[in-house]
C-alpha positions as CSV (number, residue, x, y, z in Angstrom):
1,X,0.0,0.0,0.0
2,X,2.8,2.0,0.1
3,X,3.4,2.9,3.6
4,X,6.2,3.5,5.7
5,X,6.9,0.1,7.9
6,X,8.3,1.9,10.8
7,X,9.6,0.3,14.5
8,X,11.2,-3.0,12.0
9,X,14.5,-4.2,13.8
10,X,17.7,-3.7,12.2
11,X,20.9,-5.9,12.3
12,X,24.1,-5.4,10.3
13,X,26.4,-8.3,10.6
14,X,30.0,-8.4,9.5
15,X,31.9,-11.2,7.0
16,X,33.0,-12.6,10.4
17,X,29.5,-12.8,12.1
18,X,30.0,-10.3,14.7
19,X,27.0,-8.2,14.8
20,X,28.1,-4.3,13.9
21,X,24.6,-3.1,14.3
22,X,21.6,-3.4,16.3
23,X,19.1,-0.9,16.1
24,X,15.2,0.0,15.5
25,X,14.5,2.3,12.4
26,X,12.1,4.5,14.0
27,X,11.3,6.3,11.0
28,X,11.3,4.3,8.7
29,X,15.0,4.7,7.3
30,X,18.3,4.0,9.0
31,X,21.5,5.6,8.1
32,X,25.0,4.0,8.7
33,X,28.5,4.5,8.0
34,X,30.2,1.6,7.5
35,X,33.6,0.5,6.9
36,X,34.6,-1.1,3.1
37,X,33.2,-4.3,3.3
38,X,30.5,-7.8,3.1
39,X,28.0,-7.7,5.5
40,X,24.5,-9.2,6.2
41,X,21.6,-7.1,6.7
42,X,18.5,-8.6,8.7
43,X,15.1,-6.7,9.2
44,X,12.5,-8.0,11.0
45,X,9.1,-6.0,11.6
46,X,7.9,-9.0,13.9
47,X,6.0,-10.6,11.5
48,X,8.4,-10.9,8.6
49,X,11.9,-11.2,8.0
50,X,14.2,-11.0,5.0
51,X,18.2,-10.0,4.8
52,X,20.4,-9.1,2.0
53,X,24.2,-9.3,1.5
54,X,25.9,-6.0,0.4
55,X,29.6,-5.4,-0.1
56,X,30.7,-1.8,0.2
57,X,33.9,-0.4,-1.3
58,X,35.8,2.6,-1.5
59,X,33.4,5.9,-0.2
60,X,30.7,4.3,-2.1
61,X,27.8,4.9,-1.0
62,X,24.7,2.1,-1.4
63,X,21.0,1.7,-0.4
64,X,18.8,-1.0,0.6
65,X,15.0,-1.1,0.3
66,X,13.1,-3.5,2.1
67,X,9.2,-3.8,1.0
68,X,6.7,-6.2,2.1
C-alpha cells in the first residue's frame, strides 16, 4: 500500500558474524557508516523477515529497500 513500515528491527552483521549493528529504524529509514566491506543485513518487523548481502567499497555509498 505503500506505507512506511516503521519500528522494524535492524541488524548489520559483518563477513565474520560479529554483529556491527543493532538498532530500530524508528522512522522508517536507518543511516550507517560503515567500513569497506560484506556484510548481512537482517530486518525484522515481527512478522516478517528478510536479509540481504551487500559489499561496500571505497566511499561508495549504497542503499537497501526492504518492501513487504
Amino acid at each position: 500500500a505503500g506505507a512506511v513500515l516503521r519500528g522494524a528491527a535492524v541488524s548489520v552483521f559483518a563477513a565474520n558474524g560479529d554483529r556491527v549493528i543493532d538498532a530500530i529504524a524508528a522512522g522508517g529509514w536507518l543511516l550507517a557508516h560503515l567500513p569497506p566491506g560484506r556484510y548481512r543485513v537482517v530486518v525484522d518487523d515481527g512478522e516478517r523477515r528478510d536479509e540481504r548481502l551487500v559489499w561496500l567499497t571505497g566511499n561508495a555509498s549504497r542503499t537497501l529497500r526492504f518492501a513487504w
